[in-house]
C-alpha positions in Angstrom: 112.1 132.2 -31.5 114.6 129.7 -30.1 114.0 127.2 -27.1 116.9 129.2 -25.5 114.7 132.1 -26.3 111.9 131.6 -24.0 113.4 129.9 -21.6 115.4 133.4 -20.6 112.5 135.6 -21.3 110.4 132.9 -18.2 113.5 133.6 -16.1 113.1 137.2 -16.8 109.5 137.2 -16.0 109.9 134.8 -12.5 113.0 137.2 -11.6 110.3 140.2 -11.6 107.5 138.1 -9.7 109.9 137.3 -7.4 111.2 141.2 -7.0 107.9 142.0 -6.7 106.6 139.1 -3.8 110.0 140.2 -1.3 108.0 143.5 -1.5 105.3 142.2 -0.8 106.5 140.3 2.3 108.7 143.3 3.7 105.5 145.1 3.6 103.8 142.1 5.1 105.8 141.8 8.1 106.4 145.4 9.2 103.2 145.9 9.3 102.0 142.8 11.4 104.8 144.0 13.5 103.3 147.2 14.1 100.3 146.0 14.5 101.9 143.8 17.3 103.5 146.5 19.0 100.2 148.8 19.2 98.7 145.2 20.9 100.9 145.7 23.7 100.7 147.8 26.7 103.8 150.0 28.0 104.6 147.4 30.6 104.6 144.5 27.9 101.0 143.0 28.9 98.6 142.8 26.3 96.0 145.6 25.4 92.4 144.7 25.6 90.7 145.0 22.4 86.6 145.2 22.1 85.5 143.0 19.4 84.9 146.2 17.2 88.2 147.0 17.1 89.3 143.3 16.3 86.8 143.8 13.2 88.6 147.0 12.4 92.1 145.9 12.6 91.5 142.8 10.7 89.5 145.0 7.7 92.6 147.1 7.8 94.8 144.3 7.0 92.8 142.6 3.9 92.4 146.0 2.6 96.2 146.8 2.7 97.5 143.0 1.5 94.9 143.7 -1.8 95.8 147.3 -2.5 99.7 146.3 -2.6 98.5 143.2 -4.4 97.0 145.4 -7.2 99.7 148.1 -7.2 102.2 145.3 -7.4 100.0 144.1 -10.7 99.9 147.4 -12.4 103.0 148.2 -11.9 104.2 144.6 -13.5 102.2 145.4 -16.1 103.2 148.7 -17.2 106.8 147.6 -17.3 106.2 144.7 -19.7 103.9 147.2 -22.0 105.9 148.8 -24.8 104.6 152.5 -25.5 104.8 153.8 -29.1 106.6 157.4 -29.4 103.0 158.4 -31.7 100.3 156.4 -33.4 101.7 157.4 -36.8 104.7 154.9 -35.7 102.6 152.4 -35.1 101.8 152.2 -39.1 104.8 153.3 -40.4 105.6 149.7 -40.3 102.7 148.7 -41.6 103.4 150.8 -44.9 100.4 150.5 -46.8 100.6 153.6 -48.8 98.1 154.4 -51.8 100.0 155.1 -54.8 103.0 154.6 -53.7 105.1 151.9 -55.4 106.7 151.8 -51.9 104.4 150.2 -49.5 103.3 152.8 -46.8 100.0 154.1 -45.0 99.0 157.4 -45.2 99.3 159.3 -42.5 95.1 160.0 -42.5 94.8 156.1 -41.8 97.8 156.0 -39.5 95.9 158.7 -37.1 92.8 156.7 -36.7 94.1 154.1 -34.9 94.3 153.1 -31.5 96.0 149.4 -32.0 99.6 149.0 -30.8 102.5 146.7 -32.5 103.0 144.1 -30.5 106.5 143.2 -30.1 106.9 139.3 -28.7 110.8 139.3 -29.0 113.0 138.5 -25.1 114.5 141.6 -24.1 117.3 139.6 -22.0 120.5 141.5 -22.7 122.4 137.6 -23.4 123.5 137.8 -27.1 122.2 134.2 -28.2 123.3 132.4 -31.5 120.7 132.6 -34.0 121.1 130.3 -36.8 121.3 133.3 -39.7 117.9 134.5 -38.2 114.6 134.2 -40.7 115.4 132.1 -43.9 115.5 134.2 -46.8 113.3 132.8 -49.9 115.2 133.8 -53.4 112.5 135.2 -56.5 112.0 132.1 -58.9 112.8 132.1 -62.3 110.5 134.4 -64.1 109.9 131.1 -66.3 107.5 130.9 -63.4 106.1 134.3 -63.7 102.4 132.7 -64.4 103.1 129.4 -63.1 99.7 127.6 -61.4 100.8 124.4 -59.7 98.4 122.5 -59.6 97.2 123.2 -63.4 100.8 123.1 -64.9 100.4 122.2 -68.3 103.5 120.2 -67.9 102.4 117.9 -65.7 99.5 117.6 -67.3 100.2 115.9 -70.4 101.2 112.6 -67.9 97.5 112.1 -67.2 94.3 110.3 -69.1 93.5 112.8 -71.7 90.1 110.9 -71.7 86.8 112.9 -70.6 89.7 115.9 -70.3 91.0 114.2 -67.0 94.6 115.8 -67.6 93.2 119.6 -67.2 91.8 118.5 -64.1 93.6 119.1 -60.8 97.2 117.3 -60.5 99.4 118.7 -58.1 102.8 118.3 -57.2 105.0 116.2 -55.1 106.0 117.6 -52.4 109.6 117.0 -53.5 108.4 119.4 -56.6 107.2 121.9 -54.5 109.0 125.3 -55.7 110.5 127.3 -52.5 111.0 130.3 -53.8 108.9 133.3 -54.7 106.8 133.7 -57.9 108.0 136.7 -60.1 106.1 140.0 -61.3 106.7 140.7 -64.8 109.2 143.3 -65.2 107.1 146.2 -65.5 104.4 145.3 -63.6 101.9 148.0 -62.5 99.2 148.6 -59.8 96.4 147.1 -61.9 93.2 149.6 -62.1 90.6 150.6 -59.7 87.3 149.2 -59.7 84.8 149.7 -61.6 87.2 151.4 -64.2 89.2 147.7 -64.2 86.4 146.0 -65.8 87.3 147.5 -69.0 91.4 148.2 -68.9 94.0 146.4 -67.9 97.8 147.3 -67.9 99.4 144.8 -70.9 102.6 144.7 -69.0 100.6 142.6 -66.1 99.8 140.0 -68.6 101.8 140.3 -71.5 99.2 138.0 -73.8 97.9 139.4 -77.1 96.9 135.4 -78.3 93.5 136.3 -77.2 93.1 140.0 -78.9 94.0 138.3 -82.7 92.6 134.4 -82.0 89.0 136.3 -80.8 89.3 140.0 -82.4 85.9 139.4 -84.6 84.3 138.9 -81.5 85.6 142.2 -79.3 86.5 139.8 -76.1 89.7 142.0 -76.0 91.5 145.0 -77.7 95.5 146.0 -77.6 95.5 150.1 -77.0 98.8 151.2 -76.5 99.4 149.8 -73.1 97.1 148.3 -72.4 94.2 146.5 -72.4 90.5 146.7 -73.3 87.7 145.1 -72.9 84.6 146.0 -75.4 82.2 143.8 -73.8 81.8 141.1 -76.4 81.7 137.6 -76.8 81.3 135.1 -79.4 77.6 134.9 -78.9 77.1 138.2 -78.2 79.0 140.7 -80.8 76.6 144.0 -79.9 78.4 143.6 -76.2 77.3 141.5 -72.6 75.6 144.4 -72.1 72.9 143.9 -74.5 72.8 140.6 -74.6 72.2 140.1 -70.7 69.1 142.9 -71.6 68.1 139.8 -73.5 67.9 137.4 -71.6 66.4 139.7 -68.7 63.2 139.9 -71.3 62.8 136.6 -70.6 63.6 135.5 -66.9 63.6 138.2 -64.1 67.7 139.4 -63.6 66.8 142.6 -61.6 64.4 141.8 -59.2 66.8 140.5 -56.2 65.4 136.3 -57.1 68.2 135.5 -58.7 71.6 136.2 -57.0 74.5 133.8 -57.5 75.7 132.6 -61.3 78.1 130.2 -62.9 79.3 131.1 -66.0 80.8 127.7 -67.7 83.8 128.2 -70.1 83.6 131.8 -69.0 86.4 133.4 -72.1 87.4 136.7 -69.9 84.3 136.7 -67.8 82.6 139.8 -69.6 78.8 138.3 -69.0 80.0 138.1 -65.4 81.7 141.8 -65.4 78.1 143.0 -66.3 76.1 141.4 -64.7 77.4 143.0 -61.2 75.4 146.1 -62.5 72.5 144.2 -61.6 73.7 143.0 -58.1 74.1 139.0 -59.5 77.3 137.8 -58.7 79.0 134.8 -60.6 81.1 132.6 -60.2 83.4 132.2 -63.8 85.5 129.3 -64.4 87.5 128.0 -67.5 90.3 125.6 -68.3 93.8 126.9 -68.4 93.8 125.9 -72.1 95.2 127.6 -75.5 93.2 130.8 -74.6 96.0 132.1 -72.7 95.6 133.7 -69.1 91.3 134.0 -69.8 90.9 133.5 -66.3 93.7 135.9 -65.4 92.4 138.7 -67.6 89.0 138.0 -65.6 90.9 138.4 -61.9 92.7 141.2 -63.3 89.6 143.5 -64.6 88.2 142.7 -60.8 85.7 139.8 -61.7 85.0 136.9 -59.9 87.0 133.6 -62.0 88.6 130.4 -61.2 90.7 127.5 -63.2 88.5 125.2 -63.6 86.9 122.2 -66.1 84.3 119.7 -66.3 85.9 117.3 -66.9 85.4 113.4 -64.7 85.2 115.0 -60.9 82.3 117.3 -59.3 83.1 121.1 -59.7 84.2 122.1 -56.2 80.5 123.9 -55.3 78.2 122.5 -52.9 74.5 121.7 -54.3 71.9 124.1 -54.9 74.3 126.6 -54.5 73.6 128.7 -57.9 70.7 130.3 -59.0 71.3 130.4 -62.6 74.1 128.7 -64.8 74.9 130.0 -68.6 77.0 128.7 -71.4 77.7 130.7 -74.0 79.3 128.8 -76.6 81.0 126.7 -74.0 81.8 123.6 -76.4 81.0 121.6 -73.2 79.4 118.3 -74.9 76.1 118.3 -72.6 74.3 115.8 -74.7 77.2 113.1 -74.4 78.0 110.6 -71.8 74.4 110.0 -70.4 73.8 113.8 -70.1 76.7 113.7 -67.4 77.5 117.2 -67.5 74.1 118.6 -67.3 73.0 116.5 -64.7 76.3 118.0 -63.1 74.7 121.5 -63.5 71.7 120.2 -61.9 73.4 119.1 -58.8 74.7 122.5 -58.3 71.4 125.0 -59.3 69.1 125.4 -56.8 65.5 124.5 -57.2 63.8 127.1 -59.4 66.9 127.8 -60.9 67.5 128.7 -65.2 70.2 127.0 -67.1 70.8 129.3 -70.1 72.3 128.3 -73.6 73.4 130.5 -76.5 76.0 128.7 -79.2 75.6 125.7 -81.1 73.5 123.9 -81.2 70.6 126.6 -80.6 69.7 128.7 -83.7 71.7 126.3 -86.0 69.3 126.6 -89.1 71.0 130.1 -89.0 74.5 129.4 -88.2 75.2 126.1 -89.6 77.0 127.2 -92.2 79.0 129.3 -90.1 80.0 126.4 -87.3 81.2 124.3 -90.1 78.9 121.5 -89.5 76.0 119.7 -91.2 72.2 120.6 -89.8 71.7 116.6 -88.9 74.7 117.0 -86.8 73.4 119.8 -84.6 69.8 119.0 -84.5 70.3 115.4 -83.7 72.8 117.4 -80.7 69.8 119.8 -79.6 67.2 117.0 -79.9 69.7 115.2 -77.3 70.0 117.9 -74.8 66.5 118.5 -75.3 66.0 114.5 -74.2 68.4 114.9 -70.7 67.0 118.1 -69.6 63.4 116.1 -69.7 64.6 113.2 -68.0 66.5 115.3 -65.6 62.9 117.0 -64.5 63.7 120.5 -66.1 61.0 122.6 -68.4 61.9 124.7 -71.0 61.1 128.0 -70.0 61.9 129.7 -73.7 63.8 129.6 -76.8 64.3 132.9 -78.4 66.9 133.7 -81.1 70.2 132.5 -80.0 68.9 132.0 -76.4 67.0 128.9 -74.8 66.8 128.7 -70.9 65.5 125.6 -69.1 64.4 126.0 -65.0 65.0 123.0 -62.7 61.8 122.7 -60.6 61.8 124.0 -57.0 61.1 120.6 -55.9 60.8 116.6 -57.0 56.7 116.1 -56.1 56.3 116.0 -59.7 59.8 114.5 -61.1 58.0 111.2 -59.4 55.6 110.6 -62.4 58.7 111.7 -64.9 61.0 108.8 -63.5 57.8 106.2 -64.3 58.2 107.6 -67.6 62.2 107.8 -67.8 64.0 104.7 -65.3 67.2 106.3 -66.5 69.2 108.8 -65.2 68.2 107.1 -61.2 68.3 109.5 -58.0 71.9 109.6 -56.5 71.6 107.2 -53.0 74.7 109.3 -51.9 74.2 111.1 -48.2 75.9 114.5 -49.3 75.5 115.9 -52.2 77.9 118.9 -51.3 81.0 116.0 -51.4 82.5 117.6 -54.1 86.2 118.2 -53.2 87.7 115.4 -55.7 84.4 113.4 -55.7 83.7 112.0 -59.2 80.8 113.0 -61.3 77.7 110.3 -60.9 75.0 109.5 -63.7 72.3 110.0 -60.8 69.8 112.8 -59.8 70.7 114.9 -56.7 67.6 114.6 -54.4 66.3 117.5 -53.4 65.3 118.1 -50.0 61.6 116.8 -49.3 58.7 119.5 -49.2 55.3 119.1 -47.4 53.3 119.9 -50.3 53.8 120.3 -53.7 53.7 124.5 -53.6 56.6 124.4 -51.7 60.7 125.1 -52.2 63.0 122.3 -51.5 65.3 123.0 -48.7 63.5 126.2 -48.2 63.2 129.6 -50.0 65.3 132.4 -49.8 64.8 136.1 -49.2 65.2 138.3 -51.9 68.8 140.4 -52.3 69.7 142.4 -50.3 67.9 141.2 -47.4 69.1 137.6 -48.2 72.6 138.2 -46.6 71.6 138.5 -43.7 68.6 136.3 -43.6 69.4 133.1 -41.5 69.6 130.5 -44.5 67.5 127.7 -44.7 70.0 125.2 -43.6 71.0 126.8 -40.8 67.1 127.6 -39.7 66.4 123.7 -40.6 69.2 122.1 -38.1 71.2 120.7 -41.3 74.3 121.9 -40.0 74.9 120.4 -36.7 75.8 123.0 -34.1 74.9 126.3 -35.8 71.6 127.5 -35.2 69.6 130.8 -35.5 71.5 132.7 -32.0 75.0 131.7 -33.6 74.6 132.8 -36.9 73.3 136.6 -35.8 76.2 136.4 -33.0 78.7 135.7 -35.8 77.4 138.7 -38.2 77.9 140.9 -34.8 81.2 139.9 -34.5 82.4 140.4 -38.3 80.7 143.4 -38.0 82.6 144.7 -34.8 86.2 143.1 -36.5 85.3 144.9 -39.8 85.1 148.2 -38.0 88.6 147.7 -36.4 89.6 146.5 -39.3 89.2 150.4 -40.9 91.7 151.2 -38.5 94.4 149.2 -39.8 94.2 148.6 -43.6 92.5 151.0 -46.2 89.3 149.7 -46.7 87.3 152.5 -47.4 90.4 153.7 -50.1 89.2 151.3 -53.3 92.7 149.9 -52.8 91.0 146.4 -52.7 88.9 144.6 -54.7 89.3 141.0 -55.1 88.9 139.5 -51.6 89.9 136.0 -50.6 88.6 134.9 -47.1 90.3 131.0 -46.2 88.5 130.0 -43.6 85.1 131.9 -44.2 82.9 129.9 -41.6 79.3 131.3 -42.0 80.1 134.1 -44.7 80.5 136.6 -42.2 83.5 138.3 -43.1 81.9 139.1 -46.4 78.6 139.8 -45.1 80.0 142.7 -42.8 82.1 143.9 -46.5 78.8 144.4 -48.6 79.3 148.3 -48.4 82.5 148.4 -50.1 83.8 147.6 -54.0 84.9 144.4 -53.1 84.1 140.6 -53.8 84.7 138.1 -51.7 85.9 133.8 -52.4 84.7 132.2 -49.5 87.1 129.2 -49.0 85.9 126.4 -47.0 87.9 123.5 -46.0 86.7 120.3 -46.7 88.1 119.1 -43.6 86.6 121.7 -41.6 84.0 120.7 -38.6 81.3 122.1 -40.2 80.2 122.1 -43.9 78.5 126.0 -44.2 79.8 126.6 -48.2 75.8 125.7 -48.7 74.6 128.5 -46.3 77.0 131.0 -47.7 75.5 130.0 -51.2 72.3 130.7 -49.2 73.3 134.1 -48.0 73.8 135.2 -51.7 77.7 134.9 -51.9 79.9 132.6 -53.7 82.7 130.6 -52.3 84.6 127.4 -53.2 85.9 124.1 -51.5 89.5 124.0 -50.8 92.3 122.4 -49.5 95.1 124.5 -48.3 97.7 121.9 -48.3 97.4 122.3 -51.8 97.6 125.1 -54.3 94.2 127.4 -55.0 93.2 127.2 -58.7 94.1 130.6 -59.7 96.7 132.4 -61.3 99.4 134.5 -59.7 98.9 137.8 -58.5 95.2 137.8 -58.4 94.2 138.5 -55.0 94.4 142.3 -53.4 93.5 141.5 -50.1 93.5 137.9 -48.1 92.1 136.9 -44.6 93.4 134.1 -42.7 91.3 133.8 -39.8 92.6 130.5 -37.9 93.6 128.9 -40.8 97.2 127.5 -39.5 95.4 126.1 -36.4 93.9 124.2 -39.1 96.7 123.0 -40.9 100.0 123.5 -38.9 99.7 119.4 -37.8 98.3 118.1 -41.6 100.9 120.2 -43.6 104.5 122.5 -43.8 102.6 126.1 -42.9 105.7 127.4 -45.0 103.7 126.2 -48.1 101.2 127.7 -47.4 102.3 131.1 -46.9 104.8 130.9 -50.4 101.0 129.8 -52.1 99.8 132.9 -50.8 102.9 134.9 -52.0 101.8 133.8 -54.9 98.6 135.0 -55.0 98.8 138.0 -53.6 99.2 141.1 -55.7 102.7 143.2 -55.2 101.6 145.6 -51.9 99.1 143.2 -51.1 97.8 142.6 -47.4 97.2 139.9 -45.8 95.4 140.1 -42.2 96.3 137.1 -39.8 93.9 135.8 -36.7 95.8 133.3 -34.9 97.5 132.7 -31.0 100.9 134.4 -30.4 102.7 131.6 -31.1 101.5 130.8 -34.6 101.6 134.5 -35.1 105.5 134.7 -34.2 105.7 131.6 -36.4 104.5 132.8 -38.9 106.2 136.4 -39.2 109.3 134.6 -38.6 108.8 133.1 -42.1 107.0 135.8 -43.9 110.0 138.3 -43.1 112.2 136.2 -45.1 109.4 136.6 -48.3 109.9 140.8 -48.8 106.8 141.0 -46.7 106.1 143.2 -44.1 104.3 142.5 -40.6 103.8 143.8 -36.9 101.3 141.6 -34.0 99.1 143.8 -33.1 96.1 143.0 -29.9 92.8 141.9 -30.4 89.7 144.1 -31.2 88.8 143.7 -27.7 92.3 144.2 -25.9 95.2 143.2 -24.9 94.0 140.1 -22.6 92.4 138.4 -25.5 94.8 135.4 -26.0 94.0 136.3 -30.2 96.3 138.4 -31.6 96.3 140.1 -35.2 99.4 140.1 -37.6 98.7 142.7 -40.7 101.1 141.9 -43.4 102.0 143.4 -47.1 103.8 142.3 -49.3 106.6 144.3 -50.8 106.4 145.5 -54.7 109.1 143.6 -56.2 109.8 142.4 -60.3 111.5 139.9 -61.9 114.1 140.8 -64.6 113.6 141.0 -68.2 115.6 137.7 -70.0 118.1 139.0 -72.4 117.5 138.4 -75.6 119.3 135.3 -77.3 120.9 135.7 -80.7 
């Protein structure tokens, strides 16, 4: 809205006070006139009044001054209140219809709500000169259809190719920053409904078959018709995740609520992750965007947790102890070279009592040798070298059976003490936050773990068992390590998300399976997924590292996963992988540090076709922003607070239209 804008729509809102105060004073002076008359007598002398009746008379006129004060209130604000004809009108904007390739709501949802649309626009009656109104962004060249900016392969090949550095994070300029709006394949569908998306996926969404020939021995992914399936398997485990998670639950407890957040390293198309949800552990997947094509995509797409990621030379972007268990299957992640660097990474991010598992070379190799194509010194001299870092790194072996071995990290450092008299090398880390790890390098050092009173005891404190652990108060919070948030503040927020998540029924389809993969950017405490545990959905808590408060750790601690991130840039994800976003005071974040614009055309990009997107912000970032996303095929209406209208928060529910690129003609 123009300068010009709001200036008119003040004068229009002075012009009524001041309507409304000449009443007022009319009012005002006939009645003190009357009230002068009745003081005098027929001859013109004055009455004589007991001092009851000067009580009386002056009651009279405070009650009468606030009565018209009131009336004059309400009536001001019915006439600046916009009434909707029906509360199906209300959503027919909102158009979030299930299974429709048009967006709309049905009318079952529409009818439950109370909210109102909101509209913020003057209604002076001057016609004003709006420069061409919103900007309109044109679709990008479907060239771009899968394009992740800040792991462009492109731009890649500029940087050190030593320790992997150029599939690390290298984002563009901002004069390379695309403004225009990523493309859907052509025939792009509405990808399958959880949990029937774990094992099909439309091939038109990601036209890739590399990965159904390169790995079809191994059953990570099979070409019917069209579309995909996934059988389950992976290269060390042919009879199917399924099985091969039963084996490792023989030896470590998966199904007894201990062990609730995973990182699967080098994850393929996130299969062990897909099936380990049956057992309520939720991972956290992450692979390279390498020559497997799309892997990470095919995992967002069958509903499964995943990121772009690599270890590579910086920290992976988790806080410490955040995970309870970490697996590599066949990861070809070299954990026995540069000083055990890599493993003493995993360290820094399992928390104390937590299993590192290992399947692929070099376990087993006196059976597979032959089949990995290298000689049996190679690979025992490789085992006998991981073997060396996990022992100076303070882990026990826990087992080695078959193709599996699984090392635990102890729940505290009394004992690694006598191990570092025995082992000077790798030193503790004299760093004073471990949880640094938004493009913080990698150290050869020990994370310390948090000091215990006696040996029995778990570092940094130990954690309810799911489901009670997500809404336990976690041990940082309880132990004053985040300054600010104690006990009383973390139950308050939980209340709230679980007030807003009730609203929230009212105006997107939760409770329809519409959603599944949930992004939350400014997550806080974890609330926001905490008050979500009831539905199909998974949530990636994004903090800021620039935020006030560090609380990725205590959302770890509640038994969710999240991820560091900087919105100024782009998330590490492929397009279209998010069904649902919530941007809860996010631009009051950012609209000083960065062009909010960006932002909103990197979540465009993110956001499936018919996504939604809920905004929290004040009026005027909400106007802002609409302004911009109406020129992006979305659509949005402002809508009041949970509590009412006089909360200065206002909500903007969004969705984005369902739109394709077109098919390139074919060159002769």
């Amino acid at each position: 809205m123009s300068l010009l804008s709001h200036s008119i729509v003040v004068v229009d809102l002075l012009q009524l006070q001041v309507s409304q105060t000449n009443i007022i004073t009319c009012l005002l002076e006939n009645f003190l006139k009357g009230e002068s008359r009745r003081k005098m007598g027929k001859d013109g002398s004055p009455k004589h009044y007991s001092q009851f009746d000067s009580k009386r008379n002056r009651m009279t006129w405070i009650l009468g001054v606030s009565g018209l004060c009131i009336l004059s209130y309400i009536m001001g604000a019915w006439k600046n209140t916009p009434s909707p004809n029906s509360q199906s009108e209300i959503f027919s904007k909102v158009d979030c219809n299930i299974g429709s390739t048009s967006a709309g709501m049905s009318s079952s949802s529409a009818t439950e709500s109370s909210s109102t649309n909101l509209n913020f626009d003057s209604h002076h009656q001057i016609d004003i000169n709006n420069s061409g109104g919103a900007q309109e962004f044109p679709s990008c060249d479907m060239s771009f259809s899968e394009y992740t900016p800040c792991q462009d392969p492109v731009r890649g090949r500029k940087f050190d190719r030593n320790m992997l550095k150029y599939r690390e994070r290298h984002c563009p300029a901002k004069n390379e920053l695309l403004n225009c709006l990523i493309p859907a394949p052509p025939k792009y569908k509405t990808p399958f409904k959880w949990p029937q998306s774990r094992d099909y996926a439309w091939y038109d969404n990601i036209p890739h078959k590399e990965l159904s020939i390169e790995k079809a021995i191994q059953n990570w992914i099979q070409v019917e018709g069209d579309r995909f399936r996934f059988p389950g398997g992976g290269t060390m485990f042919p009879r199917g995740a399924d099985a091969y998670i039963d084996d490792i639950n023989e030896l470590i407890p998966l199904t007894s609520g201990t062990i609730r957040t995973a990182i699967d390293t080098g994850c393929g198309v996130a299969s062990w992750g897909a099936y380990l949800l049956r057992r309520d552990i939720l991972a956290m997947s992450f692979a390279p965007r390498d020559t497997h094509e799309a892997q990470v995509q095919f995992a967002l797409e069958r509903g499964v947790p995943a990121m772009i990621g690599i270890m590579a030379s910086q920290r992976i972007p988790y806080p410490a102890r955040a995970f309870d268990m970490a697996h590599c299957s066949r990861c070809l992640i070299p954990w026995h070279k540069l000083d055990g660097l890599y493993l003493i990474e995993v360290d820094r991010v399992l928390r104390p009592g937590g299993y590192w598992i290992l399947s692929g070379p070099p376990i087993r190799w006196k059976k597979y040798w032959r089949g990995w194509e290298r000689t049996e010194e190679d690979l025992k001299q490789e085992q006998d070298a991981i073997e060396e870092v996990a022992k100076r790194i303070c882990w026990t072996k826990v087992v080695e059976k078959d193709d599996l071995s699984i090392w635990q990290k102890p729940k505290n450092h009394v004992g690694c003490a006598q191990t570092k008299q025995i082992y000077k090398t790798p030193h503790m880390c004299q760093s004073d936050n471990p949880d640094m790890a938004w493009y913080q390098n990698m150290e050869k050092c020990i994370t310390p773990l948090p000091e215990v009173s006696s040996a029995d005891k778990v570092a940094g404190g130990a954690l309810e068992k799911w489901p009670k652990r997500a809404f336990a108060v976690p041990p940082r919070i309880s132990s004053g390590s985040i300054p600010n948030i104690d006990a009383e503040k973390f139950e308050k927020d939980n209340e709230v998300w679980r007030e807003r998540i009730a609203h929230y029924k009212h105006l997107i389809p939760l409770s329809q399976g519409r959603y599944r993969n949930v992004m939350d950017m400014n997550a806080y405490l974890g609330g926001f997924a905490a008050a979500l545990i009831k539905y199909p959905v998974w949530v990636m808590n994004v903090v800021p590292p620039n935020s006030d408060h560090d609380t990725l750790g205590a959302i770890y601690e509640r038994g969710f996963i999240g991820t560091y991130h900087d919105w100024c840039e782009a998330f590490s994800t492929y397009p279209r992988t998010y069904d649902l976003i919530h941007a809860s005071n996010v631009f009051g974040i950012y609209q000083d540090r960065c062009n909010i614009t960006h932002i909103l055309l990197e979540m465009d990009r993110i956001l499936r076709p018919e996504g939604t997107v809920v905004f929290r912000e004040t009026v005027e970032l909400l106007v802002k922003i609409k302004s911009i996303t109406d020129g992006m095929k979305w659509k949005s209406n402002i809508m009041d607070h949970e509590s009412g209208p006089f909360n200065p928060e206002k909500i903007l529910v969004a969705q984005k239209a369902y739109w394709t690129g077109e098919a390139k003609e074919k060159q002769n």
